[in-house]
Structures are given as C-alpha cells and as structure tokens.
Backbone as a ProteinNet text record, in pm:
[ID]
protein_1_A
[PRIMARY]
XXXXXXXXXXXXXXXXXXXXXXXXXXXXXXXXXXXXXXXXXXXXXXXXXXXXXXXXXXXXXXXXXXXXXXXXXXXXXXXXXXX
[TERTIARY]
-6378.8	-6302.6	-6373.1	-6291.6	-6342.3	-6376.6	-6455.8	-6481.4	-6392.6	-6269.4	-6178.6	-6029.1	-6047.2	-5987.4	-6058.4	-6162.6	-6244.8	-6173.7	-6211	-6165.7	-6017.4	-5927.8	-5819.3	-5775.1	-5830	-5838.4	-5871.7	-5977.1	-6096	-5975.9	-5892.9	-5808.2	-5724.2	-5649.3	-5551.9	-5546.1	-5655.7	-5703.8	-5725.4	-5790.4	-5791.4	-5665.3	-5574.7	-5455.3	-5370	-5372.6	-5339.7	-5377.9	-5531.8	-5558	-5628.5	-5615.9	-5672.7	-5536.6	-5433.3	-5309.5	-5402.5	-5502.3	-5483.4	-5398.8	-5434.8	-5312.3	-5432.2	-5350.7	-5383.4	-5450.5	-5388.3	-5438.6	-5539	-5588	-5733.2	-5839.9	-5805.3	-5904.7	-5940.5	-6078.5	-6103	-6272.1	-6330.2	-6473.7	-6552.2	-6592.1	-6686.6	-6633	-6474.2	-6407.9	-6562.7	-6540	-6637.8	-6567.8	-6628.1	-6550.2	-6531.4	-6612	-6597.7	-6471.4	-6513.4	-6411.9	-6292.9	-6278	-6118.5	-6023.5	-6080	-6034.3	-6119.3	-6147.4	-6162.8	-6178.1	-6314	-6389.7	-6480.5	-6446.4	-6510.8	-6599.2	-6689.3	-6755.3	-6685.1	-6635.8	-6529.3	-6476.2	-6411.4	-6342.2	-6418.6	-6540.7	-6679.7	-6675.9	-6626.5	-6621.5	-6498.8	-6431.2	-6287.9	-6329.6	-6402.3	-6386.6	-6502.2	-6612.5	-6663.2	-6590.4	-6523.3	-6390.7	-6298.7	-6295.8	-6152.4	-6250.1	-6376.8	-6434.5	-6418.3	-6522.3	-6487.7	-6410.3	-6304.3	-6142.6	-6144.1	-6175.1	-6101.6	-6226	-6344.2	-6423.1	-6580.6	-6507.4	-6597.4	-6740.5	-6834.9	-6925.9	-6940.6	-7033	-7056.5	-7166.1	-7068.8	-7162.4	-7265.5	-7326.6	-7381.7	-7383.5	-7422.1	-7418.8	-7504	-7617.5	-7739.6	-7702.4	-7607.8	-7529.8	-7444.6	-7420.8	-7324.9	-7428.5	-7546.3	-7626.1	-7617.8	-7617.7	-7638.2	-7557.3	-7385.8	-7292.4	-7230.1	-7195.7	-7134.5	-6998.6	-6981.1	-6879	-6746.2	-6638	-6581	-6645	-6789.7	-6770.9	-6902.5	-7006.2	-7090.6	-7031.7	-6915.3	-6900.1	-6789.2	-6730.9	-6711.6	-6841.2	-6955.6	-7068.9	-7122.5	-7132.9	-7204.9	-7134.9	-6998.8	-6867.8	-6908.5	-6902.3	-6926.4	-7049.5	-7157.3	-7289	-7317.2	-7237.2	-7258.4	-7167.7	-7036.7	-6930.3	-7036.4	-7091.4	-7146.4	-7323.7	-7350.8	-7497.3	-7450.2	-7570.3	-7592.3	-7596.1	-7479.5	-7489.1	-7647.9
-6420.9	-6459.3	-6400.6	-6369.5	-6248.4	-6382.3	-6347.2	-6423	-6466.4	-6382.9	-6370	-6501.2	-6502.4	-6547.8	-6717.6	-6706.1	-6848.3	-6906.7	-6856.5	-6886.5	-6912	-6884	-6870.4	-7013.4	-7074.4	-7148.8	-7288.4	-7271.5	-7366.5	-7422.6	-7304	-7370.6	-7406.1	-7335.1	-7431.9	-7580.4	-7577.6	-7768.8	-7812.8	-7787.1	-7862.1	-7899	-7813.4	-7825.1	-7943.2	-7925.2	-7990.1	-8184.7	-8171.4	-8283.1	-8360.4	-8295.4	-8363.2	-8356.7	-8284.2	-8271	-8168.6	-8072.4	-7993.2	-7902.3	-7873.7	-7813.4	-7647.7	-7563	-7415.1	-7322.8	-7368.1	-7306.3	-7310.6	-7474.9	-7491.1	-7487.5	-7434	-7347.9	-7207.4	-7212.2	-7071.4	-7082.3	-7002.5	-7015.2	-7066.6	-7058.2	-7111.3	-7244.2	-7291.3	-7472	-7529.1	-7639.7	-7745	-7828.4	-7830.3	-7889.1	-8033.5	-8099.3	-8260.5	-8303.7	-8230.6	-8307.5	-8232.7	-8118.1	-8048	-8089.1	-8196.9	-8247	-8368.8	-8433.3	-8604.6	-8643.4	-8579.6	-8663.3	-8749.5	-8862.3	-9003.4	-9035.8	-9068.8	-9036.7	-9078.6	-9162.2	-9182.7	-9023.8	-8960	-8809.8	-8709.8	-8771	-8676.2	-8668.6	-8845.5	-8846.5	-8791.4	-8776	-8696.9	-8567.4	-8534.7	-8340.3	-8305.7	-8380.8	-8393.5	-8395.8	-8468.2	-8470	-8379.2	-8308.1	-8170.2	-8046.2	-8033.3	-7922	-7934	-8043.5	-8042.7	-8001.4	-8046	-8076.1	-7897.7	-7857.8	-7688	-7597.5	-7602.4	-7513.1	-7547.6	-7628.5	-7710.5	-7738.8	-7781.5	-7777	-7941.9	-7982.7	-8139	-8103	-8141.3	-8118.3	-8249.7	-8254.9	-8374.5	-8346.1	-8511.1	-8561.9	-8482.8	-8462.3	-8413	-8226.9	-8192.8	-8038.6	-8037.2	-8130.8	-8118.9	-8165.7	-8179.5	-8145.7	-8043.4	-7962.2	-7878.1	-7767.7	-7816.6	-7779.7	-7779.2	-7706.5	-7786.6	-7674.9	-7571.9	-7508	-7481.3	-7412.5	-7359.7	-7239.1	-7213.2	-7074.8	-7110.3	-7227.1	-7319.4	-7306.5	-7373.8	-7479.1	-7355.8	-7241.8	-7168	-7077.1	-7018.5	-6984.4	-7088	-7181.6	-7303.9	-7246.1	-7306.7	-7277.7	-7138	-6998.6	-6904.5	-6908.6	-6925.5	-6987.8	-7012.6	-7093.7	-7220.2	-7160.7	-7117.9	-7046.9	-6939.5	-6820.9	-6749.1	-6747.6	-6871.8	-6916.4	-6879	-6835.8	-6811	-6970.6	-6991.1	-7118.5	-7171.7
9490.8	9373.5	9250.9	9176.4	9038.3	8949.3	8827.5	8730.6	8674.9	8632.9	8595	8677	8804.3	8892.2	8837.5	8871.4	8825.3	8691.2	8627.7	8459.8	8492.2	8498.6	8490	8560.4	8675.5	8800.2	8723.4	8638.1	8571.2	8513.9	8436.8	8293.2	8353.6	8432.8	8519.8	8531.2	8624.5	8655.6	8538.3	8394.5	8342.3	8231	8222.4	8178.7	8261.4	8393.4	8495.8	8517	8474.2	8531.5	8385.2	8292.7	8112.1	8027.2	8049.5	7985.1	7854.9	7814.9	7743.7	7748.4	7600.3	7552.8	7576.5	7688	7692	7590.9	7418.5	7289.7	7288.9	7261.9	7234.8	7326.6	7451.1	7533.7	7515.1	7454.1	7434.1	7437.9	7459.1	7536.1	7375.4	7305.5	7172.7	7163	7228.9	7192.9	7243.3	7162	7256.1	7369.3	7498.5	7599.8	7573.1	7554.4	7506.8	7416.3	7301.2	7176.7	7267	7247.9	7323.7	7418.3	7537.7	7631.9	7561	7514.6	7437	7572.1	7611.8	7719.5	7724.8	7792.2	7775.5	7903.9	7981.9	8066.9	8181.5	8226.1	8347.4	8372.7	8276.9	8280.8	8290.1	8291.8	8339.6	8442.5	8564.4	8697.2	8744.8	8674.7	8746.1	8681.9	8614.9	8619.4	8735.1	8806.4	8903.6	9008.5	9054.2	9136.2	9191.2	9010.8	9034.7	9032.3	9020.1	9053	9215.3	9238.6	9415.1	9492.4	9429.9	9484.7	9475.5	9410.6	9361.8	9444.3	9405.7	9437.7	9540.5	9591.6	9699.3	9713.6	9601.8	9531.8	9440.9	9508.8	9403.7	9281.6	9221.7	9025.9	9041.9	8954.2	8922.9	8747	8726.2	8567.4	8516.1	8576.9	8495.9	8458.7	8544.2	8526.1	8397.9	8339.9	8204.5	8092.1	8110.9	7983.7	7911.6	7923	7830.4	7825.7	7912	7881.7	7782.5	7648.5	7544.5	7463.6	7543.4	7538.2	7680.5	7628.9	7736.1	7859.4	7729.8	7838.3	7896.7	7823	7949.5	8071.3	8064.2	8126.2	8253.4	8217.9	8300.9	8382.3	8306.4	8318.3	8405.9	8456.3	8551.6	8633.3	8646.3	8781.8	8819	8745.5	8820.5	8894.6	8751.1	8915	9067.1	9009.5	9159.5	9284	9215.7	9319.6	9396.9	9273.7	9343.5	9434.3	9404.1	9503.2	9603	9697.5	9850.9	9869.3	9981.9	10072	10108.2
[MASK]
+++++++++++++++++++++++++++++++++++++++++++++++++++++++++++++++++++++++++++++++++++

C-alpha cells in the first residue's frame, strides 16, 4: 500500500467514523481540535486504526501526535514495520 493509498484510507475512516468535514483535513490541521477529540474518541480512533490497518496503537503513541500529517506519518510507520 502506497503512502498515498494510506492517507487517503486514514481520511476516509475518519470522515466516516468522526463525521469530519473532508475540508478541514489537511496535514498542518491540528488533529484534536479538527475532529473535537475527547479521550473516549481517542479509544475509538484506536479501534478504527485496528479495524483498518491491523495494528494496536496505544495512548502513549498520540503524544506527540499533534497534526494531520503526525498522525498520518505514525500510520505509515507502523504499516510499514517488519512484522
């Protein structure tokens, strides 16, 4: 899967499963305020990564997430680790 493929996938689900609005996804947004995430929606974007890219996040992985393109930059990461 291309980076490109990722990203595209990321915004999907979260359009999908936060009701954002597509606009205000753009990699410098801040992911928090943009999707008005409250920490429960921390445990469901834990959830819908899983659910999507078969990989358990943990809490301590969204430290020092604080953009869109963090927070795509992690996902490509992890997708691309050696098992």
């Amino acid at each position: 899967m291309s980076n490109q493929e990722i990203i595209e996938k990321i915004n999907g689900f979260l359009v999908d499963e936060f009701e954002a609005d597509i606009n205000l996804i753009t990699p410098e947004a801040s992911l928090k305020e943009t999707l008005d995430l409250d920490s429960l929606d921390f445990v469901d974007l834990v959830v819908v990564i899983e659910n999507n890219f078969g990989f358990k996040a943990k809490g301590e992985d969204f430290v020092n997430i604080k953009t869109f393109q963090d927070f795509y930059d992690y996902i490509i990461q992890r997708v691309n680790q050696p098992a």
